[in-house]
Biopython code that builds the backbone (N, CA, C, O; Angstrom):
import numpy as np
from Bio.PDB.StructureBuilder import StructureBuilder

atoms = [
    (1, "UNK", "N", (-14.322, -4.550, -29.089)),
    (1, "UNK", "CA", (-14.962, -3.386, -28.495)),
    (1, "UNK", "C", (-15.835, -3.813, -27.332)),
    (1, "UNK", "O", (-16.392, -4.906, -27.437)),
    (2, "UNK", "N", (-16.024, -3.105, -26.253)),
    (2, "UNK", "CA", (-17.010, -3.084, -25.165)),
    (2, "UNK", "C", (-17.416, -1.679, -24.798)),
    (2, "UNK", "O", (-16.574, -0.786, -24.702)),
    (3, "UNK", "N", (-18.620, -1.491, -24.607)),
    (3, "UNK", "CA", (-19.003, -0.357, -23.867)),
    (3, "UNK", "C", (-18.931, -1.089, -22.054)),
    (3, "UNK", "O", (-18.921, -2.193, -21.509)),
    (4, "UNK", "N", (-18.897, 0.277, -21.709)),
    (4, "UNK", "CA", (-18.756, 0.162, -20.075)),
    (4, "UNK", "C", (-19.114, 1.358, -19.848)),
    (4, "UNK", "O", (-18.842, 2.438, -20.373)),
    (5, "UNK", "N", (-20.052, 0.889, -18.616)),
    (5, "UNK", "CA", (-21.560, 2.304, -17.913)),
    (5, "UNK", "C", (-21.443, 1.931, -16.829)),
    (5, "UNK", "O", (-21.968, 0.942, -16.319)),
    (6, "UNK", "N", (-20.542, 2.902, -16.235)),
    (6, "UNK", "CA", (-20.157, 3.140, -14.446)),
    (6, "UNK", "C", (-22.033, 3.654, -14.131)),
    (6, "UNK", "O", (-22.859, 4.092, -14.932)),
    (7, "UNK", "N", (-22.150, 3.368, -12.696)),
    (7, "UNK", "CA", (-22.660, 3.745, -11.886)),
    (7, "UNK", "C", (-23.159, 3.678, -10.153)),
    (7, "UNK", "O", (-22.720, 2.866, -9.339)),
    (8, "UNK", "N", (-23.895, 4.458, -9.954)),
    (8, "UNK", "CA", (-23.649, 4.485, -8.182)),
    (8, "UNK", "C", (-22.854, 5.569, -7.112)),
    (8, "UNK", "O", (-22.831, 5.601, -5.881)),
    (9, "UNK", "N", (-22.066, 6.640, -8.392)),
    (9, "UNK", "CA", (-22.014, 7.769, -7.811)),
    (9, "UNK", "C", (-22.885, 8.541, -7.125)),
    (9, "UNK", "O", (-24.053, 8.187, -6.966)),
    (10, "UNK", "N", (-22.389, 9.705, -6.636)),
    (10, "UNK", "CA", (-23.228, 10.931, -5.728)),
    (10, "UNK", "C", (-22.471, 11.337, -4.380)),
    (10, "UNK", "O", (-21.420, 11.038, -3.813)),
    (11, "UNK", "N", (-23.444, 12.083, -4.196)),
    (11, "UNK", "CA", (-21.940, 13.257, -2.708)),
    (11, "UNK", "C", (-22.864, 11.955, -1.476)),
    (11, "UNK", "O", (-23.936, 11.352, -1.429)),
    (12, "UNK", "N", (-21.691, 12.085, -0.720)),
    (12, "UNK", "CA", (-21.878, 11.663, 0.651)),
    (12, "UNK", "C", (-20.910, 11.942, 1.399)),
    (12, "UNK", "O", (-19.782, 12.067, 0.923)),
    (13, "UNK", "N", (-21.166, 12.101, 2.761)),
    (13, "UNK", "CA", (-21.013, 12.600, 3.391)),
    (13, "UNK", "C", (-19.180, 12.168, 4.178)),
    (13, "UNK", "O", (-18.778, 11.018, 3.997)),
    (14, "UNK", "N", (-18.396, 13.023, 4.863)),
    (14, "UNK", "CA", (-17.230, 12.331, 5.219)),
    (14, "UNK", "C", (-17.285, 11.120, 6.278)),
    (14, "UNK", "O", (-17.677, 11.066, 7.444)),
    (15, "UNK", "N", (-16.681, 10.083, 5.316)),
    (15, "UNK", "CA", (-16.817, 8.353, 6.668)),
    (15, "UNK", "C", (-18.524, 7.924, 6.441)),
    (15, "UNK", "O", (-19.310, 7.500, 7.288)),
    (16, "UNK", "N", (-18.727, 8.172, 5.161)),
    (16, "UNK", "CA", (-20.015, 7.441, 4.637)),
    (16, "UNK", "C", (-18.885, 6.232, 3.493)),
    (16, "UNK", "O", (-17.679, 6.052, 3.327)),
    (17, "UNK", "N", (-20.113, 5.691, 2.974)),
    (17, "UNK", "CA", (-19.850, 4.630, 2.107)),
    (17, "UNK", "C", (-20.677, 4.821, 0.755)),
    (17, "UNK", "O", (-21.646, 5.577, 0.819)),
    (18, "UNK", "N", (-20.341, 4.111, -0.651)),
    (18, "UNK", "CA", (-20.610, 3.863, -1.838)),
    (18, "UNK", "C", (-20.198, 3.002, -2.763)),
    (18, "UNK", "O", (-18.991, 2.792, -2.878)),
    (19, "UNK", "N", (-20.965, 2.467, -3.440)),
    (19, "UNK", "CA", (-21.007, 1.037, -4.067)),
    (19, "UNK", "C", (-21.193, 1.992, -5.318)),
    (19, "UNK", "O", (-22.030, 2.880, -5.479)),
    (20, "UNK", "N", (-20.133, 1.544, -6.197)),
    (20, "UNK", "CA", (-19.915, 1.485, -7.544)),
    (20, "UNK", "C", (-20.157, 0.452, -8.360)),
    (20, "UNK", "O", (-19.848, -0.614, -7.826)),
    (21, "UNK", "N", (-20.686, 0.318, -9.691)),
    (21, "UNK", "CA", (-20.893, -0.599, -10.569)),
    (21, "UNK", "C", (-20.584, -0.470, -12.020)),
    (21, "UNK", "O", (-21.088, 0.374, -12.760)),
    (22, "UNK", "N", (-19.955, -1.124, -12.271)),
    (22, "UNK", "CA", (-19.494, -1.149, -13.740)),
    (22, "UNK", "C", (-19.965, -2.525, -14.915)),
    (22, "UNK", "O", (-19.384, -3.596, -15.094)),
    (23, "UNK", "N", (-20.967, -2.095, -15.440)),
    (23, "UNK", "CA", (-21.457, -3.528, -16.491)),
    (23, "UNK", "C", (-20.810, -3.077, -17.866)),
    (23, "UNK", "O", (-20.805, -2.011, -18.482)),
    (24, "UNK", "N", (-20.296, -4.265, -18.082)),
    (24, "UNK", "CA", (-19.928, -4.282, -19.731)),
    (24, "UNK", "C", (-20.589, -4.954, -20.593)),
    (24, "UNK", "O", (-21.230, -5.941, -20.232)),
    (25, "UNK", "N", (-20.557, -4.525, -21.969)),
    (25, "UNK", "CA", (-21.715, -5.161, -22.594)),
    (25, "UNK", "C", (-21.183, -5.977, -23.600)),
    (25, "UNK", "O", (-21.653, -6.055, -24.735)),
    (26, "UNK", "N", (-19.799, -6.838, -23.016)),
    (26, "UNK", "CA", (-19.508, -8.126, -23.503)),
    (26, "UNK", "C", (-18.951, -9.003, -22.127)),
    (26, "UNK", "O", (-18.756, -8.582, -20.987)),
    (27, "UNK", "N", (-18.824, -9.985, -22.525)),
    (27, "UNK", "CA", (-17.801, -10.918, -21.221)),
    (27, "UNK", "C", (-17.049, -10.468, -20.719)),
    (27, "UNK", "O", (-16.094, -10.349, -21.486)),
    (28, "UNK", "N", (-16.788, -9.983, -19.520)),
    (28, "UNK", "CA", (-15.395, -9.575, -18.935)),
    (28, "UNK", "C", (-14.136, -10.646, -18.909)),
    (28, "UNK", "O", (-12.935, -10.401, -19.031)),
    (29, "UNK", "N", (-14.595, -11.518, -18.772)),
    (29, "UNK", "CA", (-13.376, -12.833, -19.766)),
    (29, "UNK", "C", (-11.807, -12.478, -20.144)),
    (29, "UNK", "O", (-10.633, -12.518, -19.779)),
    (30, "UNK", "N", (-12.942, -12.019, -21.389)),
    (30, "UNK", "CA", (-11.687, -11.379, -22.238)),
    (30, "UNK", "C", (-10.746, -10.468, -21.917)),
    (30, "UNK", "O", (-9.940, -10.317, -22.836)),
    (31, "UNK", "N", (-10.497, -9.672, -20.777)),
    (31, "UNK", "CA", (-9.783, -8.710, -20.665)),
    (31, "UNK", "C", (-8.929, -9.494, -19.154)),
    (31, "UNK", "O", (-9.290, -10.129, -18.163)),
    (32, "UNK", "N", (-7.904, -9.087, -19.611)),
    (32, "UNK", "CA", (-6.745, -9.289, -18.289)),
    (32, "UNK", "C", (-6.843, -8.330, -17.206)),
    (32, "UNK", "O", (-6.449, -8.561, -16.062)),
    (33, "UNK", "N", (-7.483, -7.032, -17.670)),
    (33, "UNK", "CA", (-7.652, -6.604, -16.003)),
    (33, "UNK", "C", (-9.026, -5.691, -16.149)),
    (33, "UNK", "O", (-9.428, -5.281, -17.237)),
    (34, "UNK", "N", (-9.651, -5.450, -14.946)),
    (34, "UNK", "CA", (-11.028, -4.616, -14.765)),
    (34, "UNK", "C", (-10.579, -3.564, -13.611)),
    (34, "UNK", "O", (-10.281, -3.850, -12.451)),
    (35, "UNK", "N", (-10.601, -2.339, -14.182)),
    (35, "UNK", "CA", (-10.303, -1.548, -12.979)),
    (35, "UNK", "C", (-11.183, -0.018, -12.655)),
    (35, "UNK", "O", (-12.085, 0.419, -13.370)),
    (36, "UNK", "N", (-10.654, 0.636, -11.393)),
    (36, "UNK", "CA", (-11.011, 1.206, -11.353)),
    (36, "UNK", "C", (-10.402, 2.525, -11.634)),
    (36, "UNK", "O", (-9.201, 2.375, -11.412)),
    (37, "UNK", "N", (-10.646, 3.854, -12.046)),
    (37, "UNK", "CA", (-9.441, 4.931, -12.062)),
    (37, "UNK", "C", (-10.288, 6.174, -11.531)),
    (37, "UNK", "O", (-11.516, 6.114, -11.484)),
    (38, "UNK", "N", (-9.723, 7.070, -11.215)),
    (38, "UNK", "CA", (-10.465, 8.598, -10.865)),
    (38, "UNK", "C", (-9.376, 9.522, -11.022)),
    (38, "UNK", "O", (-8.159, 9.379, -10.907)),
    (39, "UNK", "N", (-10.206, 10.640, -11.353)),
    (39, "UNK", "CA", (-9.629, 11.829, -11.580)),
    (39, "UNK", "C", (-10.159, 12.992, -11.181)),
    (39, "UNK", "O", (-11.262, 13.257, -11.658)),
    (40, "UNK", "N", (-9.591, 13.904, -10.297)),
    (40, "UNK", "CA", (-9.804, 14.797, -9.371)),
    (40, "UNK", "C", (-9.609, 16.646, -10.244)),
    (40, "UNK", "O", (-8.830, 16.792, -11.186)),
    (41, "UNK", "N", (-10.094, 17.319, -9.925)),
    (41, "UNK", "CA", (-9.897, 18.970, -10.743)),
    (41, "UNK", "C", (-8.481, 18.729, -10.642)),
    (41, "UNK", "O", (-7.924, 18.309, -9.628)),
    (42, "UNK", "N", (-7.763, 19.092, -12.044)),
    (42, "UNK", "CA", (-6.569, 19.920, -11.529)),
    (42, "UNK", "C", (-5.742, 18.847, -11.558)),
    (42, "UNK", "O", (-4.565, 19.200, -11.631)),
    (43, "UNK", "N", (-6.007, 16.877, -11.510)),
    (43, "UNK", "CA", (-5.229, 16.354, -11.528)),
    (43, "UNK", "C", (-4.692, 15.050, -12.802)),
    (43, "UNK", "O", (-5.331, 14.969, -13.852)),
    (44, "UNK", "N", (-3.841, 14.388, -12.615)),
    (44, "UNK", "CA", (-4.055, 13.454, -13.236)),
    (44, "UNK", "C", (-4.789, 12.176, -12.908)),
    (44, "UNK", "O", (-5.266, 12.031, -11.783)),
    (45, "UNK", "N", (-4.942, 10.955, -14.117)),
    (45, "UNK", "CA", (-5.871, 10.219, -13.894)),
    (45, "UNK", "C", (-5.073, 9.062, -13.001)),
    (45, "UNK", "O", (-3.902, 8.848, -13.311)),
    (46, "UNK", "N", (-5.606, 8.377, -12.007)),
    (46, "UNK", "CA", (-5.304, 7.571, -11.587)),
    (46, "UNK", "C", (-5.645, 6.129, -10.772)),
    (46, "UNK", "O", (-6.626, 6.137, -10.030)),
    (47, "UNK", "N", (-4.721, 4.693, -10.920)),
    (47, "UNK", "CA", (-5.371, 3.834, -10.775)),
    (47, "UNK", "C", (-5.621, 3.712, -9.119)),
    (47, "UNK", "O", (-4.864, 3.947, -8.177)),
    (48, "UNK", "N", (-7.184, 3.183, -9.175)),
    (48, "UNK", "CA", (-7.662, 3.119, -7.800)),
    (48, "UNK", "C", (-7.295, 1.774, -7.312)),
    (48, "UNK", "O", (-6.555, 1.610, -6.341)),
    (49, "UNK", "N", (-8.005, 0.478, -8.234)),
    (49, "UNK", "CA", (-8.232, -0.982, -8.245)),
    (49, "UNK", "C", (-8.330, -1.361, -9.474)),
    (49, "UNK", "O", (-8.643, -0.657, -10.434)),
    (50, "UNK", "N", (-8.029, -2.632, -9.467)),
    (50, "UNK", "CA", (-7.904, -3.459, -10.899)),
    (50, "UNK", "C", (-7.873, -5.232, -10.290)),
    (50, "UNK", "O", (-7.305, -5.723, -9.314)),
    (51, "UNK", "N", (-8.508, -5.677, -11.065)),
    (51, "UNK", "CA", (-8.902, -7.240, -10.144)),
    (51, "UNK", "C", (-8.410, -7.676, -11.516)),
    (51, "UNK", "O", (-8.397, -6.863, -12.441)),
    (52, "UNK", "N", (-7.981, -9.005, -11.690)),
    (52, "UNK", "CA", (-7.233, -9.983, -12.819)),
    (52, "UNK", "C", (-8.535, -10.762, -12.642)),
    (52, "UNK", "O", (-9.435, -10.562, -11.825)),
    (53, "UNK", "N", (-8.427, -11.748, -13.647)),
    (53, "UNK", "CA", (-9.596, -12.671, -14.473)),
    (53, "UNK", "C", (-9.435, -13.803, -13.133)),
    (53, "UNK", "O", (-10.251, -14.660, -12.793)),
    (54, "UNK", "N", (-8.358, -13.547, -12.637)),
    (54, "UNK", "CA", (-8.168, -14.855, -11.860)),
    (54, "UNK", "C", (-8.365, -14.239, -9.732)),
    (54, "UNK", "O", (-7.942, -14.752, -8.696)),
    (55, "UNK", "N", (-9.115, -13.101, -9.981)),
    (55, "UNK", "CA", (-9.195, -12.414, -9.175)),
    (55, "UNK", "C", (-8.257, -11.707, -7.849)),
    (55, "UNK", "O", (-8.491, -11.359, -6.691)),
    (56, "UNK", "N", (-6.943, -11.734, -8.875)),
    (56, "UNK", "CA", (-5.994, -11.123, -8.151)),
    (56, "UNK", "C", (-6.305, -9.684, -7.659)),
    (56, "UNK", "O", (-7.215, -9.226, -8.349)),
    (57, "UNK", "N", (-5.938, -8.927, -6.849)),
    (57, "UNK", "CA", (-6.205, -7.570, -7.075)),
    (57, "UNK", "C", (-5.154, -6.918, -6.345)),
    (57, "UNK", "O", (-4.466, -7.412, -5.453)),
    (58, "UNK", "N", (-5.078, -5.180, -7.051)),
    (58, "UNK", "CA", (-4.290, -4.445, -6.663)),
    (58, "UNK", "C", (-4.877, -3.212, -6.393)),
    (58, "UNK", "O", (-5.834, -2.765, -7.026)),
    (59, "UNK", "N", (-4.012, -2.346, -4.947)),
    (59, "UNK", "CA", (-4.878, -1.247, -4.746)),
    (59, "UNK", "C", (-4.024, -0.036, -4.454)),
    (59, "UNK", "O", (-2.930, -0.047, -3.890)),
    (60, "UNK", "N", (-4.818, 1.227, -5.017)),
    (60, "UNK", "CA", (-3.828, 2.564, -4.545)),
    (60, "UNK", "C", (-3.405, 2.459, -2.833)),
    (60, "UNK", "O", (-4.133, 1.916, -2.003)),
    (61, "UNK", "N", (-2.239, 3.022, -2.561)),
    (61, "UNK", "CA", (-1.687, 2.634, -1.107)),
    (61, "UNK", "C", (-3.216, 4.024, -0.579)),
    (61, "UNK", "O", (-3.698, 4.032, 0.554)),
    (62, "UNK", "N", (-3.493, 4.627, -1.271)),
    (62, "UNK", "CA", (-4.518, 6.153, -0.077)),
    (62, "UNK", "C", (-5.872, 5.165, 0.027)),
    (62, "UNK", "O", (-6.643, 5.701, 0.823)),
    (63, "UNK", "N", (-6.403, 3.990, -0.460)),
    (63, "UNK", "CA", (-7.367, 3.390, -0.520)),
    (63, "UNK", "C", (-7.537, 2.227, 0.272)),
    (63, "UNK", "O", (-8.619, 1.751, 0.615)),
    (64, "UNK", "N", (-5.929, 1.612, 0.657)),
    (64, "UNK", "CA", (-6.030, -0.046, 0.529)),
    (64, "UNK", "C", (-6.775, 0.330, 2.161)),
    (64, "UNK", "O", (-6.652, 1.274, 2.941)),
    (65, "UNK", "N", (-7.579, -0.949, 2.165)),
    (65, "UNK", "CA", (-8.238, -0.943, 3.662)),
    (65, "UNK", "C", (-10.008, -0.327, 3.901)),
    (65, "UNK", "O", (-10.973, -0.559, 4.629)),
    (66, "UNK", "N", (-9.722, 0.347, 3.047)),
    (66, "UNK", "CA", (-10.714, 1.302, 2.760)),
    (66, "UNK", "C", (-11.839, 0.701, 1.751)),
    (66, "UNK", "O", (-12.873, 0.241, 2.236)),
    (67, "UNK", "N", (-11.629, 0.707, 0.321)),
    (67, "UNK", "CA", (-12.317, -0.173, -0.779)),
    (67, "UNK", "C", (-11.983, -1.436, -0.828)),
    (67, "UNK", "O", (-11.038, -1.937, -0.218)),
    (68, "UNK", "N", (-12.775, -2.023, -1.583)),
    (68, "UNK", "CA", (-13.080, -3.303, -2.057)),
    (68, "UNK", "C", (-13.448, -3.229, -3.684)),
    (68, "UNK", "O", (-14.401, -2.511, -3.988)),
    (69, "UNK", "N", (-12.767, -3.909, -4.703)),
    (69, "UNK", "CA", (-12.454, -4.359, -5.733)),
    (69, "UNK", "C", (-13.619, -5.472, -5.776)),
    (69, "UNK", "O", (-13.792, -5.970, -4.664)),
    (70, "UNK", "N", (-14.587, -6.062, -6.929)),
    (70, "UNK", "CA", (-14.913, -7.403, -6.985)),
    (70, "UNK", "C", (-15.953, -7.285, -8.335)),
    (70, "UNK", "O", (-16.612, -6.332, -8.751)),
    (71, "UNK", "N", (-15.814, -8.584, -8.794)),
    (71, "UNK", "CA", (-16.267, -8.949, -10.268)),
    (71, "UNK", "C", (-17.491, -9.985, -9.935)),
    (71, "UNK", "O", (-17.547, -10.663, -8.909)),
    (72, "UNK", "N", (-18.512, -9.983, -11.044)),
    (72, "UNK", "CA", (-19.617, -10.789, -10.426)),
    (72, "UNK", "C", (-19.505, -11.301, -12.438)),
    (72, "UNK", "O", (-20.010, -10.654, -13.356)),
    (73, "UNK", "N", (-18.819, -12.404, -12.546)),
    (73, "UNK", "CA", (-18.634, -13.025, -14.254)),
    (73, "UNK", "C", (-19.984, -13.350, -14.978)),
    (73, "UNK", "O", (-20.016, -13.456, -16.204)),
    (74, "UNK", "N", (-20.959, -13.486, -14.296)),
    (74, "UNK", "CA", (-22.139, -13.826, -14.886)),
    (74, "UNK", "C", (-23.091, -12.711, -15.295)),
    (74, "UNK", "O", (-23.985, -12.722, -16.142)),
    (75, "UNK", "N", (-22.643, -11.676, -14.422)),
    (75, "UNK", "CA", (-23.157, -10.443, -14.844)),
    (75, "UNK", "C", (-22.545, -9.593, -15.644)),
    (75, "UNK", "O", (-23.144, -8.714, -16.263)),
    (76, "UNK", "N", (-21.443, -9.766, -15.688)),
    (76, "UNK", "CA", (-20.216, -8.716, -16.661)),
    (76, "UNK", "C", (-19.830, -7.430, -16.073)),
    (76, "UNK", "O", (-19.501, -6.425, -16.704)),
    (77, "UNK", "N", (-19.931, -7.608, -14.352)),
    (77, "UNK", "CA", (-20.171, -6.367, -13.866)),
    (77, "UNK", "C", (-19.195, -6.787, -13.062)),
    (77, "UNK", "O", (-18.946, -7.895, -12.586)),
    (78, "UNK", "N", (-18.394, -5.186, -12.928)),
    (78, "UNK", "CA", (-17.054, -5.436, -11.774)),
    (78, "UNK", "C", (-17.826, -4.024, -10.265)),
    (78, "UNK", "O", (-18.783, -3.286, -10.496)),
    (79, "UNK", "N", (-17.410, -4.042, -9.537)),
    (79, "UNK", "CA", (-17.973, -3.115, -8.288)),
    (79, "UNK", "C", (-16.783, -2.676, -7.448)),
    (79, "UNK", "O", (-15.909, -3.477, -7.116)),
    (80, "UNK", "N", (-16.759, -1.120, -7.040)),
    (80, "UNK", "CA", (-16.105, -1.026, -6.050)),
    (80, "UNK", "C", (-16.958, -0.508, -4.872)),
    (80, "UNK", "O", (-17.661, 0.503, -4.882)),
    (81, "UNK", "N", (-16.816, -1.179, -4.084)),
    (81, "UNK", "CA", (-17.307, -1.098, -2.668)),
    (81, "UNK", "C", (-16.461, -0.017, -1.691)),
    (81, "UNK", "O", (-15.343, -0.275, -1.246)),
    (82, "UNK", "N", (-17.081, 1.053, -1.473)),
    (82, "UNK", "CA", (-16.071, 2.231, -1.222)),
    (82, "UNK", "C", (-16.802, 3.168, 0.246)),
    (82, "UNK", "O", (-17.811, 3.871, 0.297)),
    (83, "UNK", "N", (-15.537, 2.708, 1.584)),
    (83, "UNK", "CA", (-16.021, 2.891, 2.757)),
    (83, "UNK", "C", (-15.188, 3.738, 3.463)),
    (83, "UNK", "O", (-14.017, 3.711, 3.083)),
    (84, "UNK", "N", (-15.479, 4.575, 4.493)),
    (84, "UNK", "CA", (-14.769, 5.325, 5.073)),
    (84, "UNK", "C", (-14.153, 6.359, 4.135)),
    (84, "UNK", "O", (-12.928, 6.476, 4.107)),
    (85, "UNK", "N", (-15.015, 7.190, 3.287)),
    (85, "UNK", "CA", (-14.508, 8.253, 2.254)),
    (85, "UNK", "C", (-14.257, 9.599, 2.920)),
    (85, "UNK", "O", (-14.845, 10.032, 3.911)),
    (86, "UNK", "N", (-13.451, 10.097, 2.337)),
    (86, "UNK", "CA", (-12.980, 11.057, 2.633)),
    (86, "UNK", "C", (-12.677, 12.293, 1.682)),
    (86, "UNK", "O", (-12.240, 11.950, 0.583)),
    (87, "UNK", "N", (-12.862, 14.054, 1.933)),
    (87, "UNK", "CA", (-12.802, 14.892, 0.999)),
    (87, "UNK", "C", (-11.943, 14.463, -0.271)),
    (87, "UNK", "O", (-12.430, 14.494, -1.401)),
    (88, "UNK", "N", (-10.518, 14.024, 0.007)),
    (88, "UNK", "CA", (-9.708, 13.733, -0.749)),
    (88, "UNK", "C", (-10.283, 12.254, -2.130)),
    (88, "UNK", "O", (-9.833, 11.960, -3.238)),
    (89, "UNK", "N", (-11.253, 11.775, -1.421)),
    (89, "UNK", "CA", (-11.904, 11.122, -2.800)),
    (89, "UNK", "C", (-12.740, 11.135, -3.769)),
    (89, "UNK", "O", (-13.102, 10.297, -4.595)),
    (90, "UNK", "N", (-13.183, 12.988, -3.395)),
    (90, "UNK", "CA", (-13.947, 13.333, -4.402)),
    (90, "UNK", "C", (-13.246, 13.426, -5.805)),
    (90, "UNK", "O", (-12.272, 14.178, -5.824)),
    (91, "UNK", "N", (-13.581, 12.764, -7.039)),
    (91, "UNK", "CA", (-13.370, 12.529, -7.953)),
    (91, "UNK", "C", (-13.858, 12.299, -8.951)),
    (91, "UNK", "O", (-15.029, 12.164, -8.595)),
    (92, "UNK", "N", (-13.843, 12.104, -10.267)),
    (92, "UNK", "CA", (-14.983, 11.324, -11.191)),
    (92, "UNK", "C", (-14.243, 9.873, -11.689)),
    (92, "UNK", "O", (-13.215, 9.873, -12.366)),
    (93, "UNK", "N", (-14.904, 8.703, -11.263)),
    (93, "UNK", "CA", (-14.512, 7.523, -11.181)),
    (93, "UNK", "C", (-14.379, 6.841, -12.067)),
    (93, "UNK", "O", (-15.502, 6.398, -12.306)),
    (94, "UNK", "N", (-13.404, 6.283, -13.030)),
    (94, "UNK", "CA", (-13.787, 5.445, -14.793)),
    (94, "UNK", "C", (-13.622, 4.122, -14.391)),
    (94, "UNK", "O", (-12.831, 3.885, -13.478)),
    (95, "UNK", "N", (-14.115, 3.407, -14.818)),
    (95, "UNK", "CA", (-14.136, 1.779, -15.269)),
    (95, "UNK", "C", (-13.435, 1.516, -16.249)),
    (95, "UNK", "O", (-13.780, 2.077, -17.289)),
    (96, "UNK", "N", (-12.237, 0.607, -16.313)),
    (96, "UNK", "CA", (-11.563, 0.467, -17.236)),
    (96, "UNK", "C", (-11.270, -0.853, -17.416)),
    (96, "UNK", "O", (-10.783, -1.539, -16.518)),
    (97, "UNK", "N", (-11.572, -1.333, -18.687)),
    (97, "UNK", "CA", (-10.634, -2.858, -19.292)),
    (97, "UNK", "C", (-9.251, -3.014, -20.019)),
    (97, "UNK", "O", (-8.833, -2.219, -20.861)),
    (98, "UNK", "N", (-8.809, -3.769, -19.729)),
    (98, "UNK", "CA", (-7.634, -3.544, -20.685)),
    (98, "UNK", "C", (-6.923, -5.301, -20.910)),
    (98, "UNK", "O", (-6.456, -6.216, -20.232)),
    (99, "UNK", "N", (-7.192, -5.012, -22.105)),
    (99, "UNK", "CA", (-6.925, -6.647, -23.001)),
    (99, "UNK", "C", (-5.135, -6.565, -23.158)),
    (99, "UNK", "O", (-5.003, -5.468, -23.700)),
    (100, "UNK", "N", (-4.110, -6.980, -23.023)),
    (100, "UNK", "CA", (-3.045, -7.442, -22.904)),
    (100, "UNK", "C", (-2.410, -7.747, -24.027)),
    (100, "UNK", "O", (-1.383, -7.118, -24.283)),
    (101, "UNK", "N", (-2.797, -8.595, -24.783)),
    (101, "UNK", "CA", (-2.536, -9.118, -26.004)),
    (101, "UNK", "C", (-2.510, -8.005, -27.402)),
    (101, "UNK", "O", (-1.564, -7.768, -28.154)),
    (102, "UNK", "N", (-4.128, -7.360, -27.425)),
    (102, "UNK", "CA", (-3.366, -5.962, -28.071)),
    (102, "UNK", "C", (-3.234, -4.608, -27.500)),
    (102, "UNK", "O", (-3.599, -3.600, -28.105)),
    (103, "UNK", "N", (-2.521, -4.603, -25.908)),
    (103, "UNK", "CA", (-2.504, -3.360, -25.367)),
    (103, "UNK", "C", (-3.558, -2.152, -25.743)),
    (103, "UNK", "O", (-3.263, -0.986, -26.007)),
    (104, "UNK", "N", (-4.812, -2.722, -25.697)),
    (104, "UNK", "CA", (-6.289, -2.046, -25.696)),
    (104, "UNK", "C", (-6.362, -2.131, -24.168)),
    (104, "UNK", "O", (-6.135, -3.037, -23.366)),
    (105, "UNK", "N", (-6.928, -0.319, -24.008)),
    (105, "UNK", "CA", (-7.724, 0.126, -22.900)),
    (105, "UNK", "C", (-9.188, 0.199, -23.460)),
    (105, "UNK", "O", (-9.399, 0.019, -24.659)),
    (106, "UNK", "N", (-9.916, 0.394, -22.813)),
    (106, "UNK", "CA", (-11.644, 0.936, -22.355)),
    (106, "UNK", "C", (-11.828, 1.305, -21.129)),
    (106, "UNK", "O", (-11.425, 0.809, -20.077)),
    (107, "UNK", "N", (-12.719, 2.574, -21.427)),
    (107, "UNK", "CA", (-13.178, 3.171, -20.585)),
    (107, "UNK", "C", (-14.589, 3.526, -20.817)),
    (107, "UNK", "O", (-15.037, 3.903, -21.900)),
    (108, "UNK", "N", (-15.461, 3.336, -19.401)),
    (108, "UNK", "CA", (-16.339, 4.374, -19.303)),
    (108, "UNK", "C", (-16.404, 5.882, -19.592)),
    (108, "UNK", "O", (-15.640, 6.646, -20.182)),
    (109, "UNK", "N", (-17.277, 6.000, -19.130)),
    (109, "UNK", "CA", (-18.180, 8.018, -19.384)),
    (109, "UNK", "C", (-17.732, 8.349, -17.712)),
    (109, "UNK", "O", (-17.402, 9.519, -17.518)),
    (110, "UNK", "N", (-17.709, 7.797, -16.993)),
    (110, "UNK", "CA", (-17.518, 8.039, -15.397)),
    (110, "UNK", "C", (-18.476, 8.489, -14.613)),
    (110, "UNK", "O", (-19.452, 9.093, -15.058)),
    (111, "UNK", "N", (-18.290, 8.238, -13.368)),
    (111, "UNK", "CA", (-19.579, 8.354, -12.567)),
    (111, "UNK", "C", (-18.678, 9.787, -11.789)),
    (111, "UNK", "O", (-17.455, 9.857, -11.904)),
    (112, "UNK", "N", (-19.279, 10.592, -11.209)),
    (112, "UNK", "CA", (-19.057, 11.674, -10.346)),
    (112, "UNK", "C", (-19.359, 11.275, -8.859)),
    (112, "UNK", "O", (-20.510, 11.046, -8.487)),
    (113, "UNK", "N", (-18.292, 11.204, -8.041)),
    (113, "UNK", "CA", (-17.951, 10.850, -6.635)),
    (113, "UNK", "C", (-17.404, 12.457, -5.880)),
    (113, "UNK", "O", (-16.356, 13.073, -6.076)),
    (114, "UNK", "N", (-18.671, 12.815, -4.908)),
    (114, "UNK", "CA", (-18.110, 13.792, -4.011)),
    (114, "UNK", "C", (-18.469, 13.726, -2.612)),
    (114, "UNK", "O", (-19.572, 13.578, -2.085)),
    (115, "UNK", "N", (-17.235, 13.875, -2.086)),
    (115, "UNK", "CA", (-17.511, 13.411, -0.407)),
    (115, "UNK", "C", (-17.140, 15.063, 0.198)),
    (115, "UNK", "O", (-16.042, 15.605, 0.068)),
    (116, "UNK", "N", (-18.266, 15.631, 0.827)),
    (116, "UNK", "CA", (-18.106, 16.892, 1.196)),
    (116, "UNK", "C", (-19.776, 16.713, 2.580)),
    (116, "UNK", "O", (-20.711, 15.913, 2.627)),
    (117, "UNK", "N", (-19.425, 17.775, 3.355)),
    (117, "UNK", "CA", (-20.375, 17.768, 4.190)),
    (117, "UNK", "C", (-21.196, 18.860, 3.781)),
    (117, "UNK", "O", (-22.224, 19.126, 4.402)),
]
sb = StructureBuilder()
sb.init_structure("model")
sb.init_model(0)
sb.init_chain("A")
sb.init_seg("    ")
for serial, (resi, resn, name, xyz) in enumerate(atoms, 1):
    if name == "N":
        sb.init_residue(resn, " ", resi, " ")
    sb.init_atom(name, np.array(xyz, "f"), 0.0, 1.0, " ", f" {name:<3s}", serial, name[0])
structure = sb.get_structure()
């Protein structure tokens, strides 16, 4: 088990920026991937970023260029660094782990992301 407590949401403005944070309250170690997901009214959930233990990372094609993915191991905290936003990324953002071995997810409570003027 891990808990995980997104934060660093809030509205800003279109072609502003926001730093997300996700601490877990065990080693991130253990899990084969740390990611990010959001989910919009009306839609399904979906993956934003996800960084590997070995700091591989992968990104939605509406994002790549845009965010930044990154893990800080001593803190247990993964971050997305999130620039040049746009209406279309208003969302509520989850933090997710997911261990491999027994196809276990975790998730956060989610942070609320709205980019509106």
């Amino acid at each position: 088990q891990v808990q995980l407590v997104e934060s660093g949401g809030g509205l800003v403005q279109p072609g502003g920026s926001l730093r997300l944070s996700c601490a877990a309250s065990r080693t991130i170690f253990s899990f084969n991937y740390m990611g990010w997901y959001r989910q919009a009214p009306g839609r399904e959930r979906e993956l934003v970023a996800r960084i590997t233990t070995t700091g591989a990372t992968t990104y939605a094609d509406s994002v790549k260029g845009r965010f930044t993915i990154s893990r800080d191991n001593a803190k247990n905290t993964v971050y997305l660094q999130m620039n040049s936003l746009k209406p279309d990324d208003t969302a509520v953002y989850y933090c997710n782990a997911y261990r491999a071995y027994s196809s276990s997810d975790f998730w956060g409570e989610g942070t609320q992301v709205t980019v509106s003027s």
